[in-house]
Backbone bond lengths (Angstrom), bond angles and torsions (degrees), N, CA, C in turn:
res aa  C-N    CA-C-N  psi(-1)  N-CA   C-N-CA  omega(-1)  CA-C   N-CA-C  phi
1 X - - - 1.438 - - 1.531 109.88 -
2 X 1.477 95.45 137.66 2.247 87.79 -178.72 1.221 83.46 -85.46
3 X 1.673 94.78 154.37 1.668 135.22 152.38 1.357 99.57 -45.11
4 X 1.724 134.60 143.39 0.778 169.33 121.32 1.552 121.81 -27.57
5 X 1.534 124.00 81.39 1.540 102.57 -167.51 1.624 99.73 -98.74
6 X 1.231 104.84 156.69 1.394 119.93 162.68 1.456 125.11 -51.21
7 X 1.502 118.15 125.10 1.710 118.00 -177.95 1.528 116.33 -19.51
8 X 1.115 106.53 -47.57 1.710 123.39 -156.79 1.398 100.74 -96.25
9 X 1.490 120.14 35.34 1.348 107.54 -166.17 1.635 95.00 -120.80
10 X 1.410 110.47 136.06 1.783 107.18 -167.96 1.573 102.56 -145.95
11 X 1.124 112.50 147.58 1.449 135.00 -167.83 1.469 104.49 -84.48
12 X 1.124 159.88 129.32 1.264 142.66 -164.33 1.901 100.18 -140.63
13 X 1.170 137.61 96.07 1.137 117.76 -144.72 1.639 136.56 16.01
14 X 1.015 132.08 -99.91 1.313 125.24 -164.25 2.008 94.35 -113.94
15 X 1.385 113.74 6.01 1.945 90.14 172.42 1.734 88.59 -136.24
16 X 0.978 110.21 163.91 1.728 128.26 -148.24 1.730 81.53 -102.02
17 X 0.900 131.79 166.93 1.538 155.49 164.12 1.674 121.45 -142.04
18 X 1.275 110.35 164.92 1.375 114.94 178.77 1.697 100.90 -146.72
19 X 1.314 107.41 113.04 1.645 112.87 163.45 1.619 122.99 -67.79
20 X 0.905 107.65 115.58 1.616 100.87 175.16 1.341 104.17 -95.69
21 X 1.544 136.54 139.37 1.401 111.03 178.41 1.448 89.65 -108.90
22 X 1.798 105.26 157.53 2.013 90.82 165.94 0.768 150.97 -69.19
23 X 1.336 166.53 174.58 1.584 168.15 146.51 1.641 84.50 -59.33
24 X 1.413 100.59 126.04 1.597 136.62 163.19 1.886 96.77 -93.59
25 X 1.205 104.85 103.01 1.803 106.32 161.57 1.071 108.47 -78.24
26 X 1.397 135.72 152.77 1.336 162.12 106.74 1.504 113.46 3.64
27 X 1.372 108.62 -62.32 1.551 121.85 170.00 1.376 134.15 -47.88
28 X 1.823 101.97 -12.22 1.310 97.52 -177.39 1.492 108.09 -138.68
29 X 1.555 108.79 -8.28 1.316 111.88 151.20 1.467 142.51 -95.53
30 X 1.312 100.72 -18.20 1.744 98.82 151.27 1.349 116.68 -69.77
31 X 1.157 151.21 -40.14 1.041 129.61 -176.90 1.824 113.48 -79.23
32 X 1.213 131.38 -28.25 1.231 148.42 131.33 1.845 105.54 0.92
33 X 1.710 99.87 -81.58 1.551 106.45 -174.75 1.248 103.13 -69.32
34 X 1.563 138.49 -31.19 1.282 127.28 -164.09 1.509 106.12 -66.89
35 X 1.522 107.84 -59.47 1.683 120.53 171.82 1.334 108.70 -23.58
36 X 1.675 123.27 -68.96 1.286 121.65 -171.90 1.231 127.24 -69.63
37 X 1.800 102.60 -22.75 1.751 116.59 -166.30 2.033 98.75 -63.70
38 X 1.807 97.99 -51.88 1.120 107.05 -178.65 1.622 107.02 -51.34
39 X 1.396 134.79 -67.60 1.647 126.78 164.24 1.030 139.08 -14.17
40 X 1.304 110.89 -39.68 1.198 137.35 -175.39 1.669 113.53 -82.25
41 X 1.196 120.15 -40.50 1.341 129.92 179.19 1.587 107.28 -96.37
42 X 1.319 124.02 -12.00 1.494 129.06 172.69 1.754 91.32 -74.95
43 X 1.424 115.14 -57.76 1.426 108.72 -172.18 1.440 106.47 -81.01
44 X 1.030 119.62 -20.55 2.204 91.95 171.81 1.421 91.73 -78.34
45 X 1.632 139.82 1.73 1.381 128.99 170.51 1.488 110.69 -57.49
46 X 1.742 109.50 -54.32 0.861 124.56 -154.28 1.815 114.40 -95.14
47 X 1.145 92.43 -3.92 1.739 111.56 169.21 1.357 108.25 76.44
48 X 1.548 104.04 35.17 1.869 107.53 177.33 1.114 106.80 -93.58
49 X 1.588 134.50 101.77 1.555 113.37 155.29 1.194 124.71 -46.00
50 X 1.780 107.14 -42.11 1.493 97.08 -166.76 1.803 120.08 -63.38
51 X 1.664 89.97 -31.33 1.887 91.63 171.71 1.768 114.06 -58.44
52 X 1.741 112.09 -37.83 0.973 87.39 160.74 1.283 155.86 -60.82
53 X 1.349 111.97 -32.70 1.302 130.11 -173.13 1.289 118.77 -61.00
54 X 1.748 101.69 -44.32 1.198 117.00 -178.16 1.407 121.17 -65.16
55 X 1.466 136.82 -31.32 1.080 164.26 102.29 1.736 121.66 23.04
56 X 1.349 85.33 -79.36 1.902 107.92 153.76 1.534 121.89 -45.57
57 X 1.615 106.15 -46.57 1.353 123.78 166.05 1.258 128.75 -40.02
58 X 1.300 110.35 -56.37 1.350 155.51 -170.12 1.676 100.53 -70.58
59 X 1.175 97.93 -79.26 1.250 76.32 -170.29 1.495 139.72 -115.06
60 X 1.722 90.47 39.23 1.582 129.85 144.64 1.478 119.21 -63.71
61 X 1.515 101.73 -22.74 1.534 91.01 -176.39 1.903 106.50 -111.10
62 X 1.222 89.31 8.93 1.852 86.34 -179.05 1.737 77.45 -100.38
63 X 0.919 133.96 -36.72 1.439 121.11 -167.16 1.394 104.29 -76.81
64 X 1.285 129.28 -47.49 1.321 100.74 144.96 1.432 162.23 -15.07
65 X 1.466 100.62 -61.35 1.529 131.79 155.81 1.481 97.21 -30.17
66 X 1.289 119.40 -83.12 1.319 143.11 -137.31 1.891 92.03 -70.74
67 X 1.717 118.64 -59.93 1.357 91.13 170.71 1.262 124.89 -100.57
68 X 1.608 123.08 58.00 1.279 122.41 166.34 1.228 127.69 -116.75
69 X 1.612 110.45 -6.83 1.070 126.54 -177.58 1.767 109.96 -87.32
70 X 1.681 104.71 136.17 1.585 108.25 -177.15 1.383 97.62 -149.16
71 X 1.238 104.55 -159.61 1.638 115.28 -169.82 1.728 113.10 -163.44
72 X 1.442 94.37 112.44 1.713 104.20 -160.06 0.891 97.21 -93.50
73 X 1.708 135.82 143.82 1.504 131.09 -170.00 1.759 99.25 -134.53
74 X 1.180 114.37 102.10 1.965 93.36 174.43 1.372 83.31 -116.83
75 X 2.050 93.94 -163.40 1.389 95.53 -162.46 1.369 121.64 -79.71
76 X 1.570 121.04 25.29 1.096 125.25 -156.18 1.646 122.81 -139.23
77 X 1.660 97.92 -40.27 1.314 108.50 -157.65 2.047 82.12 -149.96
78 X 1.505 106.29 152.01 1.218 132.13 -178.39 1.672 88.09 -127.65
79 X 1.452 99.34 128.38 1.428 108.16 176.57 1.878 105.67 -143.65
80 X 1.834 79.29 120.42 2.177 75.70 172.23 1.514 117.71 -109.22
81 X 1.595 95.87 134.72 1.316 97.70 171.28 1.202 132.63 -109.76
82 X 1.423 115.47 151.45 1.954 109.70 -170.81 1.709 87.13 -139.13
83 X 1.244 97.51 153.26 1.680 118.16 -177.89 1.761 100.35 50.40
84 X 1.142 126.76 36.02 1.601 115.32 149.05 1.897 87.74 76.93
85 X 1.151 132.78 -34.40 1.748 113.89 -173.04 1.531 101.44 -129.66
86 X 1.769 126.16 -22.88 1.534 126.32 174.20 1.592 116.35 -56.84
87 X 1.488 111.00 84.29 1.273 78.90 -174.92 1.998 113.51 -132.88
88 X 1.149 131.40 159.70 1.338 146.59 -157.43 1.282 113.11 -110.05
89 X 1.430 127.20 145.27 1.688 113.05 -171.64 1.281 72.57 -152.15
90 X 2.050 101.47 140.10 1.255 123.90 148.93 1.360 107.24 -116.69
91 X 1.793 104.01 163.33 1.593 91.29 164.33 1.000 109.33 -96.83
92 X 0.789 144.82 150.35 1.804 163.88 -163.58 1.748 92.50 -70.93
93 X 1.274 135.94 -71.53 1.554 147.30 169.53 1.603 91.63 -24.17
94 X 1.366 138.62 -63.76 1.147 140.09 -153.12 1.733 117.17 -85.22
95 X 1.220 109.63 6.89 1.216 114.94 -177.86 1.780 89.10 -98.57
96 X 1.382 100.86 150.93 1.338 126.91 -170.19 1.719 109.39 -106.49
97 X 1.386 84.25 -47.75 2.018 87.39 -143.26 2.203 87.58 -153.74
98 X 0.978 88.48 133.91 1.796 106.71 166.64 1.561 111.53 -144.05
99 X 1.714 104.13 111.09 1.356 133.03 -169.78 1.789 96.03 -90.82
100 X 1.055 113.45 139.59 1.199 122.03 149.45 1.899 121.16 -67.29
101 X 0.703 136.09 103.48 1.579 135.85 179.09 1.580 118.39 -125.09
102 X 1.465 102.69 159.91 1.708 122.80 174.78 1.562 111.28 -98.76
103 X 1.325 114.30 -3.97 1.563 112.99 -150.17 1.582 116.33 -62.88
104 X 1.007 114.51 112.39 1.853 113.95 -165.56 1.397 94.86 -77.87
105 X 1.575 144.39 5.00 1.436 124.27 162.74 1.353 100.96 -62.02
106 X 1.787 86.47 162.99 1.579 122.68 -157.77 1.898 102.02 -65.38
107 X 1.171 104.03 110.65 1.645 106.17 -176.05 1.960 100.80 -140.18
108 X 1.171 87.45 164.50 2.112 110.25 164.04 1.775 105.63 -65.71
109 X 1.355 105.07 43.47 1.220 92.29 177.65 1.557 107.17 -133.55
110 X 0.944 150.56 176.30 1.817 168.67 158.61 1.274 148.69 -80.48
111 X 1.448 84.44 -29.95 1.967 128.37 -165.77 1.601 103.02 -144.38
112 X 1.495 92.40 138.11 1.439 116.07 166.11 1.701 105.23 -64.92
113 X 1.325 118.65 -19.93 1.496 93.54 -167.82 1.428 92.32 -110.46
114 X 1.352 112.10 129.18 1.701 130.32 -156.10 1.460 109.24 -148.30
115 X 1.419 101.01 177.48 1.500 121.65 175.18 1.061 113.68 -130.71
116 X 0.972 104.83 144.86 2.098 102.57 167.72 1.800 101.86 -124.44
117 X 1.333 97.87 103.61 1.497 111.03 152.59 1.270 121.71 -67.37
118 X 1.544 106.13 124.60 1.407 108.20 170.19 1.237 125.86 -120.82
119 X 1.578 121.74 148.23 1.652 115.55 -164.15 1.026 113.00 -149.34
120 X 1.556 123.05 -175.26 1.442 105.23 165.06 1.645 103.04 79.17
121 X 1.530 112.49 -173.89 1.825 111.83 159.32 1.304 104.57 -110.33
122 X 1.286 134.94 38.75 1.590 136.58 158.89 1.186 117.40 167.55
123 X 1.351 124.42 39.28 1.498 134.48 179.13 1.292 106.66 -103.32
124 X 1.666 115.34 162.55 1.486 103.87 170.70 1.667 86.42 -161.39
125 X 1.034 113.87 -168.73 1.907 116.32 167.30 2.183 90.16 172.36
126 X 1.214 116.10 157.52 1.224 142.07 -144.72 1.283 98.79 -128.51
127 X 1.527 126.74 94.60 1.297 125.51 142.62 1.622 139.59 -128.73
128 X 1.180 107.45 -163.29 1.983 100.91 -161.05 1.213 88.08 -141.57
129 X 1.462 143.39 85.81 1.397 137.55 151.35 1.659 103.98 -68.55
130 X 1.440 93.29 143.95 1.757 94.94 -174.81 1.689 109.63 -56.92
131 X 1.047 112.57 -63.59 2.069 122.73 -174.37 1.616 87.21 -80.76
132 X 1.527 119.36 105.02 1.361 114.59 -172.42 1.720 89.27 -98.89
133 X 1.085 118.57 -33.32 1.511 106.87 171.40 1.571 128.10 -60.62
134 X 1.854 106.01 -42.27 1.398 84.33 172.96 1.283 131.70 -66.88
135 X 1.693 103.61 -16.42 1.609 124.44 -177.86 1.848 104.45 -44.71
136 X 1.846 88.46 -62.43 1.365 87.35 -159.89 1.745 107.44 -77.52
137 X 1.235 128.71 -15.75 1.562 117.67 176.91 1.915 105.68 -75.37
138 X 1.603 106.79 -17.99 1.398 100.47 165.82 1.418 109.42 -35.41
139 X 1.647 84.39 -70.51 2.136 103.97 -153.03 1.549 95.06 -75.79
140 X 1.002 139.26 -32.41 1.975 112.89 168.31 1.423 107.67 -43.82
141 X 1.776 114.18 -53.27 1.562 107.42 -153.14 1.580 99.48 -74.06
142 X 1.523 116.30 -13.67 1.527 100.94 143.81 1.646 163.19 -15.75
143 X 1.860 63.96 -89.73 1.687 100.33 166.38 1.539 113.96 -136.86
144 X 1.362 114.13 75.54 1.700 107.44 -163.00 2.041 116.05 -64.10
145 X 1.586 87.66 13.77 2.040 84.24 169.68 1.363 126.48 -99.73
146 X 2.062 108.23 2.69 0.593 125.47 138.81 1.892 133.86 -14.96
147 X 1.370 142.07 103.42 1.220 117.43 -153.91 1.537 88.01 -118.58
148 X 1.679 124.89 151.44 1.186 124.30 -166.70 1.660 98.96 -142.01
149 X 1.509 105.48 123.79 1.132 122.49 170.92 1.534 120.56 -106.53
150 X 1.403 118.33 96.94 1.439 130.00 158.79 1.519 156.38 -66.10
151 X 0.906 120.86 114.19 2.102 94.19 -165.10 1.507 76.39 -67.21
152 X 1.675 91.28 152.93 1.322 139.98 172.88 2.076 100.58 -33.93
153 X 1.204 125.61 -32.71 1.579 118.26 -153.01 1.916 111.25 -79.12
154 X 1.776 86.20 -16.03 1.852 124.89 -140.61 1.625 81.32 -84.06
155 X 1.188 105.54 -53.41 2.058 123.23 -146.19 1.547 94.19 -71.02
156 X 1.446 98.43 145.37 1.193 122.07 -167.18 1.448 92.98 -118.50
């Protein structure tokens, strides 16, 4: 019987990958649409298309943002992408430690509820893959020296 792969699971020449896409919060896209919704109705107040448009523009491209960002995992390298071509590569070997975190600084992430991978001897970067568990039992069976810190609700 074949193995069963996951939707997001893609062949990439000769090493297999897995897309994680992120968790989009609530927390950061309602207030997102409200900001612009309100703009938007200030300028059809004022009978500006161009404010509208611009507006539309605007925040076509944070909505963008929000679903373009994912997290590519092969057997080698973890790479995040934002806007479909921004994109970041770790090596998987060089990651240390993955914290569970809230931290609302500016990161590749969607959602307040995040991780911060850390690598390197003082690197870190902030993201929110939606299934953060399968994410992280991915990258142990990686590199299982990987060390993973959870709030208490997470741990199995």
């Amino acid at each position: 019987m074949e193995e069963e792969k996951p939707h997001n699971f893609r062949q990439n020449g000769t090493s297999n990958s897995v897309v994680y896409p992120s968790k989009v919060g609530l927390e950061l896209l309602i207030p997102v649409l409200l900001i612009f919704g309100i703009g938007i109705v200030i300028s059809f107040g004022k009978s500006s298309l161009v404010g509208v448009i611009v507006q539309f523009a605007i925040m076509f491209a944070f909505m963008a943002l929000f679903f373009s960002v994912s997290y590519e995992v092969t057997a080698e390298v973890l790479t995040v992408t934002m806007f479909f071509f921004i994109k970041k590569s770790i090596r998987i070997k060089d990651i240390t430690r993955i914290v569970e975190s809230n931290n609302p600084l500016s990161s590749p992430a969607a959602s307040l509820d995040r991780l911060e991978v850390y690598y390197g001897k003082y690197s870190s970067t902030v993201i929110s893959p939606k299934d953060k568990m399968k994410f992280i039992e991915h990258l142990k069976r990686l590199s299982p020296s990987i060390q993973v810190e959870l709030k208490k609700k997470n741990r199995k």
